[in-house]
PLY file of the C-alpha trace (Angstrom):
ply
format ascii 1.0
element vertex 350
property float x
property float y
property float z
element edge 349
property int vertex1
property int vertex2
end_header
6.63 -24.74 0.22
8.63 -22.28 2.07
7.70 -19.14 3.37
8.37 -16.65 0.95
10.74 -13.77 2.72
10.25 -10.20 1.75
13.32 -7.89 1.16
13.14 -4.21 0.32
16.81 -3.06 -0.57
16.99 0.59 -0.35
13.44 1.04 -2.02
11.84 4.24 -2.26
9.21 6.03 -4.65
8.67 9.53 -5.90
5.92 11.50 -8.08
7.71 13.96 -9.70
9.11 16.21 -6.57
7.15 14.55 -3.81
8.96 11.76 -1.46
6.06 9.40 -0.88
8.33 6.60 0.40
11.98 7.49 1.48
14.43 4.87 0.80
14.17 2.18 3.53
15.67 -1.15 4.21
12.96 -3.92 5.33
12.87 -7.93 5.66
9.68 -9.32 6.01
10.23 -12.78 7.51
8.72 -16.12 5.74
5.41 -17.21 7.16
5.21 -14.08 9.38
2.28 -11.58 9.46
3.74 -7.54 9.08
1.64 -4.52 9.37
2.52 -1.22 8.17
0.40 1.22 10.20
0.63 4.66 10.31
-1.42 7.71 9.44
-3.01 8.96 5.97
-0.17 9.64 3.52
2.74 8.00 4.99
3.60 6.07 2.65
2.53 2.55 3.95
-0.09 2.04 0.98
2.26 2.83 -1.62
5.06 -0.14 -0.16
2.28 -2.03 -0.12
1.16 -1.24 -4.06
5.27 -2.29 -4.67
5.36 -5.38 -3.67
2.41 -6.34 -5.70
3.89 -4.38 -8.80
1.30 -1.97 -8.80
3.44 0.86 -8.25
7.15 0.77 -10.05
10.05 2.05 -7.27
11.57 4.81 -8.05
15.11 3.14 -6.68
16.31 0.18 -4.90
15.31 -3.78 -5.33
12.36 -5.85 -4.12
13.47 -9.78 -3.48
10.35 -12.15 -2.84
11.57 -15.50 -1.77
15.38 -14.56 -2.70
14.05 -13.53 -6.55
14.45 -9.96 -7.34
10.62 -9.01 -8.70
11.57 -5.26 -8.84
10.76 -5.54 -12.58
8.39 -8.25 -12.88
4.73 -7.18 -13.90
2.25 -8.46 -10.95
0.84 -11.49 -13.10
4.71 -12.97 -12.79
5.33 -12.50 -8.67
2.97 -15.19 -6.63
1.28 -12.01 -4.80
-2.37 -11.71 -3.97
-3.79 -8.46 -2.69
-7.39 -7.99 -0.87
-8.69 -4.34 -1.53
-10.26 -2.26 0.92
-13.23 -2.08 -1.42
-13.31 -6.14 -2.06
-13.07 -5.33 -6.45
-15.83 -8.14 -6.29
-17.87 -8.34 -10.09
-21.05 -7.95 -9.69
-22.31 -9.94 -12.90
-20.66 -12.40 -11.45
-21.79 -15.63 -8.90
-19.20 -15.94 -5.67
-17.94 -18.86 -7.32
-17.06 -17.19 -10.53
-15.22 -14.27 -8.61
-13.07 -17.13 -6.48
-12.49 -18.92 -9.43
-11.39 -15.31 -12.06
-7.73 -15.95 -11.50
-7.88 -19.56 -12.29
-9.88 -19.45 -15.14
-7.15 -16.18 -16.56
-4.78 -18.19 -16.03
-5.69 -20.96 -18.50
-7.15 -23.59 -15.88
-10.10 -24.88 -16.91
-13.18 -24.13 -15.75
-14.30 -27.35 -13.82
-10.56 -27.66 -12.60
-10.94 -23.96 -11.69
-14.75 -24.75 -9.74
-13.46 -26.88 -7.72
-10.20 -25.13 -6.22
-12.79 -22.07 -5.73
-15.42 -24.59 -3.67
-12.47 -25.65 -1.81
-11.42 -21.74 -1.14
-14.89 -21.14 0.14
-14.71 -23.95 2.42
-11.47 -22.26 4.38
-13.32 -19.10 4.72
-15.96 -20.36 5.99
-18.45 -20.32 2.88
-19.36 -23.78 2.23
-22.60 -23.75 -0.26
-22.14 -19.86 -1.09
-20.45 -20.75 -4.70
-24.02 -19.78 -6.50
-24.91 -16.71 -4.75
-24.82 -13.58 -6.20
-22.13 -10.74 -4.28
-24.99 -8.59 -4.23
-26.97 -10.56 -1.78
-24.27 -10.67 1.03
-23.41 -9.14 3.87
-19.97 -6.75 4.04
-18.48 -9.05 6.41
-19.08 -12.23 3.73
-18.26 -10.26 0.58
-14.93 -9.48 2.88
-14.59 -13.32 2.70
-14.98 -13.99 -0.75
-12.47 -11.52 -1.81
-9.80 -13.72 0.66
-10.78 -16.94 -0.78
-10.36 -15.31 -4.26
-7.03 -14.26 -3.22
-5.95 -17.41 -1.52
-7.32 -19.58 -4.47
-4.46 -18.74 -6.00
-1.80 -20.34 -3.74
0.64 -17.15 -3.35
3.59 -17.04 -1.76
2.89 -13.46 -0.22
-0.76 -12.43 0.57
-1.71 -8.30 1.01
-4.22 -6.71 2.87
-5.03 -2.69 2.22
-7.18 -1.75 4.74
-9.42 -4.66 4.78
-11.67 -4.14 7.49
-12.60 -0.23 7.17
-15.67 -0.85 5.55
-17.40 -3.03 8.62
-19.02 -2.72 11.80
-16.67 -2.49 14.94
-18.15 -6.17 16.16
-17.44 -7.35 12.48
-14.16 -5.87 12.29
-12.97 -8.10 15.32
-14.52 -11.37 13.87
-12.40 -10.80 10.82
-9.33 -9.46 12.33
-9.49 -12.99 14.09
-10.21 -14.86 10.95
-7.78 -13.36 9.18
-5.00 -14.19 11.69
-6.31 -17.70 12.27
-5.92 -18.17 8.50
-2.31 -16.94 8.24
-1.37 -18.84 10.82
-2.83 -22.04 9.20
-1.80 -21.45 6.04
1.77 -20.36 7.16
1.83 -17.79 4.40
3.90 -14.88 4.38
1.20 -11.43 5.08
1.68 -7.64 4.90
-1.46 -5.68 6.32
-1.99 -1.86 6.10
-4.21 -0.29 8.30
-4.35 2.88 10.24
-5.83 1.23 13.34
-3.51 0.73 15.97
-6.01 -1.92 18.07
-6.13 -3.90 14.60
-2.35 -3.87 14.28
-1.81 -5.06 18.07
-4.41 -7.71 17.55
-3.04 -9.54 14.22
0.53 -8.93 13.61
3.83 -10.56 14.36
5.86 -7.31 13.80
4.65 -3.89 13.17
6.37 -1.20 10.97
5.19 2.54 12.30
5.39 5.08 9.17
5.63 8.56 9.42
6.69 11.08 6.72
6.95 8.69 4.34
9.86 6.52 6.63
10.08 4.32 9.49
9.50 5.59 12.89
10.32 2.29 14.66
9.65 -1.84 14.02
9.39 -4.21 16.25
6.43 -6.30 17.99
3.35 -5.02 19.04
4.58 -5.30 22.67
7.80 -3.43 21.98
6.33 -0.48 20.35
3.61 -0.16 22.94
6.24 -0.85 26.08
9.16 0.57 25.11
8.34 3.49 21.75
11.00 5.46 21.07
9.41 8.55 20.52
6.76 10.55 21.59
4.99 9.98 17.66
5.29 6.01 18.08
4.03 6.14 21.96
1.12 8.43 20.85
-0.05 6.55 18.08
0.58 2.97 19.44
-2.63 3.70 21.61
-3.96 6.18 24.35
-0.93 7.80 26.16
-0.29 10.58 28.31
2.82 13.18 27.13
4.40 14.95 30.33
7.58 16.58 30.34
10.07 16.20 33.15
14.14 16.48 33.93
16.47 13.53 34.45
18.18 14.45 37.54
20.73 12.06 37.80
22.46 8.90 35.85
23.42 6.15 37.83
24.19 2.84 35.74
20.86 1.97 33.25
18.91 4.04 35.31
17.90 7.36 35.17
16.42 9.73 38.54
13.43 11.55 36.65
11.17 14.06 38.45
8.31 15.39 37.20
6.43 17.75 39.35
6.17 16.19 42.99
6.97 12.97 41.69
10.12 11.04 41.32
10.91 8.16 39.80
13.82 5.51 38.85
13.33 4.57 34.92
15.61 3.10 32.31
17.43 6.19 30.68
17.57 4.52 27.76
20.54 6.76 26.40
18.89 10.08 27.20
21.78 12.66 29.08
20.44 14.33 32.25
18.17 17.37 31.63
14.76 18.11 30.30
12.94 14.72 28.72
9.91 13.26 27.48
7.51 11.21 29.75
5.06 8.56 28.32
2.82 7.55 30.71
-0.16 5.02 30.16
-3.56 5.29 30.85
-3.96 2.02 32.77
-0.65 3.14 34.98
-2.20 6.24 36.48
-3.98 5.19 39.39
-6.82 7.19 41.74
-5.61 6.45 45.31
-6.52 8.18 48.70
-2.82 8.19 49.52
-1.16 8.80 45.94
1.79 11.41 45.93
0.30 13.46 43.06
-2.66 15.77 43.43
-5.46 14.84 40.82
-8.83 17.10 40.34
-11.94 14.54 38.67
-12.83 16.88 35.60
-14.66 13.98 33.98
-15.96 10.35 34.85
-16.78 8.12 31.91
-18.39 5.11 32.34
-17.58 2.28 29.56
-18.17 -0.82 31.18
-15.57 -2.92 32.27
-13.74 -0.15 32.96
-14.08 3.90 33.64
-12.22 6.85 31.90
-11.47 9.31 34.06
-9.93 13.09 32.90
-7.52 14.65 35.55
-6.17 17.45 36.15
-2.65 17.56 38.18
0.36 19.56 38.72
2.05 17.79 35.47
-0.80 18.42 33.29
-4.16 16.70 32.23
-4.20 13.08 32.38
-6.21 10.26 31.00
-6.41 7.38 33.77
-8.19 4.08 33.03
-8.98 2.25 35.97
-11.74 -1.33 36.37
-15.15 -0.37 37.21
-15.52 -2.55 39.58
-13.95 -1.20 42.93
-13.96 2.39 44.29
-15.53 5.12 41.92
-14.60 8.77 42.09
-17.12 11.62 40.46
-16.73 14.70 37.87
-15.75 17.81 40.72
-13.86 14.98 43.44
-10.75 15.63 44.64
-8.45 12.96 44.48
-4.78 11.58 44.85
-2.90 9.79 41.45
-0.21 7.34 41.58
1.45 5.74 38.97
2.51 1.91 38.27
6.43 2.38 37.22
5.91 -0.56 34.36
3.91 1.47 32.72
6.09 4.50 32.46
8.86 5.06 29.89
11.11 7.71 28.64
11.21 8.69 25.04
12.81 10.82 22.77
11.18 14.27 21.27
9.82 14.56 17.85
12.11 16.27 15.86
0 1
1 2
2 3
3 4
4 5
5 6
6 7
7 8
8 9
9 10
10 11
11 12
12 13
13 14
14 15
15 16
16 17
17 18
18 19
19 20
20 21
21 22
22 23
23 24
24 25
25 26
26 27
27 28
28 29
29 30
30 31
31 32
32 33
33 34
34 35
35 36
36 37
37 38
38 39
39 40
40 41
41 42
42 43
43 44
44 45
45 46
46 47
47 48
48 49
49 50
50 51
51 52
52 53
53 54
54 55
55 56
56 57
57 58
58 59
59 60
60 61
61 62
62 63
63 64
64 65
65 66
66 67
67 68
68 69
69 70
70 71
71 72
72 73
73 74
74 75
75 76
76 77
77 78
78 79
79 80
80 81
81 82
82 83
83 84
84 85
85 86
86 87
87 88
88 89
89 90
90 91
91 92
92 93
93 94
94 95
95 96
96 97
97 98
98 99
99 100
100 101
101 102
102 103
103 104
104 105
105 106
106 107
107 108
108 109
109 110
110 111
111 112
112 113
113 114
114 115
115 116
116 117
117 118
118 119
119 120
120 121
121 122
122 123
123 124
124 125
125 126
126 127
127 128
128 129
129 130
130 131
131 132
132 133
133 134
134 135
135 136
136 137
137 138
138 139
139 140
140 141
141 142
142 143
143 144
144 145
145 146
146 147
147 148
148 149
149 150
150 151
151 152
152 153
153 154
154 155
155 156
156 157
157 158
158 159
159 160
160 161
161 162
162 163
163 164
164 165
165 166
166 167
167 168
168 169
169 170
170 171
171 172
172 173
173 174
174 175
175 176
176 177
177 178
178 179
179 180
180 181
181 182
182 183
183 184
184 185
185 186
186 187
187 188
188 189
189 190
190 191
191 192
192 193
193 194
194 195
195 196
196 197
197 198
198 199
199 200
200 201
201 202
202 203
203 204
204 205
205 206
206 207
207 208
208 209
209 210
210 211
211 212
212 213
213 214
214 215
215 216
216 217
217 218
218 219
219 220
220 221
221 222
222 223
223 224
224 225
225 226
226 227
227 228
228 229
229 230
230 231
231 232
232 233
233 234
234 235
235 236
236 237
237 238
238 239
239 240
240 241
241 242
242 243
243 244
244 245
245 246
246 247
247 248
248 249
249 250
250 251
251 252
252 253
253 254
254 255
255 256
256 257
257 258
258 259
259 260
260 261
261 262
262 263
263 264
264 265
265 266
266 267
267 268
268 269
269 270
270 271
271 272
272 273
273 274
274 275
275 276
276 277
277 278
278 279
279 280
280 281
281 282
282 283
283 284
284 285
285 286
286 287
287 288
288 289
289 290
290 291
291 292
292 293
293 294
294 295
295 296
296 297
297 298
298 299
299 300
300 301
301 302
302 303
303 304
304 305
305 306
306 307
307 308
308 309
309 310
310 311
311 312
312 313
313 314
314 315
315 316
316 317
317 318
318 319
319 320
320 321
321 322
322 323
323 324
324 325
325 326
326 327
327 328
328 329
329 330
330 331
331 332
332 333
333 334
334 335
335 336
336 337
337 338
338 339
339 340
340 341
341 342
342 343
343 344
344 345
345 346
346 347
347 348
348 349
């Protein structure tokens, strides 16, 4: 079977006078995994309840696999959705919640028990069929609500927050699984989360929402490389905002000085004047020779690598550097320099 492809046509959604998604254009490719991150009430949830047909659009069309399913009730479009609170019965054994759909649907029940075994199996749940939800763990429950999703051979499979409810060593087992799966199965994924590290770690493309739109889409190395805006840079992980003033154009790139530093960056269509600095945390560097002044305020040890708080002529900073190697203390005086690949001009937030 082909990858089902994902088309929103000018789709949007409104209760009563509130915008909760304005109307966007979106493809979805077949067999790709998409997430839609972005923070509380931005609308990502809601696109997400559309596709399945759990919320009606209030204008424009949703194709799945080329068929227009803007209309269609959820029972009629090949979509399977895992909740953020797993919807598991619990009268019911893990067998009999795998094997619901199947048995709704009017395949019988032995037919049905042994698609659901098989389910189990890929999830890594051989032998669990009998067990009661009750008596698992978070992380396995979190399992059996993909294999009852999965059972039933959809086209486009949708995750709402799946992993809020574990532990942070949990949540990275199952982010894993969860990609490993997709890319097995080659089925077509959307994922909503609100956790930037998860949406880096599983996803082909990534759709930033803010104010019920899109910010910017592209792949989790071209959001966190090149944002376009302050909002995208900021939320695509830790980043330090610094204003500064392009001094001159000259081709692609831009002379930008920011206190006593100057540098030669892409201008990427900005005119000369005041700008917008992203600079990240693993590009400011402590250095006995650096060209920017940098007072310690804070030295935070977290393993593999130390957070250190600085303050400078362009403002505070957040520099992550490895542990091992030279250490500087809270109260040092130090120098900063700064790695130009990890520097970028972006556009204010309007």
């Amino acid at each position: 079977m082909t990858p089902a492809r994902i088309e929103f046509r000018g789709i949007g959604k409104r209760y009563g006078t509130v915008q909760a998604v304005k109307p966007l254009d979106l493809v979805v490719e077949g067999g790709t995994l998409v997430t839609l991150l972005g923070p509380s009430g931005c609308g990502k949830t809601t696109l997400l309840r559309m596709i399945a047909g759990l919320e009606a659009p209030s204008e424009g069309r949703i194709l799945i696999g080329g068929r227009d399913v803007t209309d269609l009730p959820p029972g009629e479009r090949n979509v399977s959705m895992v909740f953020q609170s797993y919807a598991l019965f619990p009268h019911m054994t893990v067998l009999e919640n795998v094997a619901y759909g199947l048995v709704s649907s009017g395949l019988s029940r032995r037919a049905a028990a042994r698609r659901a075994e098989a389910a189990l199996d890929g999830v890594g749940l051989p032998g669990f069929g009998p067990r009661q939800t009750f008596e698992m763990s978070g992380g396995q429950q979190q399992r059996v609500a993909l294999a009852r999703a999965l059972v039933l051979e959809p086209e486009v499979l949708l995750f709402d927050e799946p992993l809020s409810n574990l532990d942070a060593r949990l949540r990275r087992s199952m982010r894993d699984d969860i990609r490993a799966l997709q890319q097995r199965l080659g089925v077509t994924v959307v994922y909503v989360t609100h956790d930037q590290g998860e949406a880096l770690a599983v996803s082909d493309r990534i759709v930033v929402m803010r104010n019920a739109g899109i910010a910017q889409a592209g792949t989790p190395m071209e959001l966190y490389v090149q944002p376009d805006t302050v909002f995208v840079a900021t939320f695509m992980g830790e980043a330090n905002h610094v204003r500064g003033m392009i001094e001159a154009i000259e081709g692609p790139l831009a002379t930008v000085a920011a206190g006593p530093l100057q540098m030669r960056l892409p201008h990427r269509g900005l005119p000369m004047g005041p700008c917008d600095l992203i600079l990240r945390p693993e590009a400011v560097r402590l250095a006995q020779d650096g060209p920017l002044p940098a007072a310690v305020r804070r030295a935070t040890y977290m393993g593999a690598q130390i957070e250190y708080r600085l303050a400078t002529p362009i403002g505070d900073l957040l520099a992550i550097m490895p542990s091992a190697g030279p250490t500087w203390q809270a109260g040092d005086d130090a120098r900063a320099a700064l790695r130009p690949e990890g520097v970028v001009l972006v556009r204010a937030d309007m």
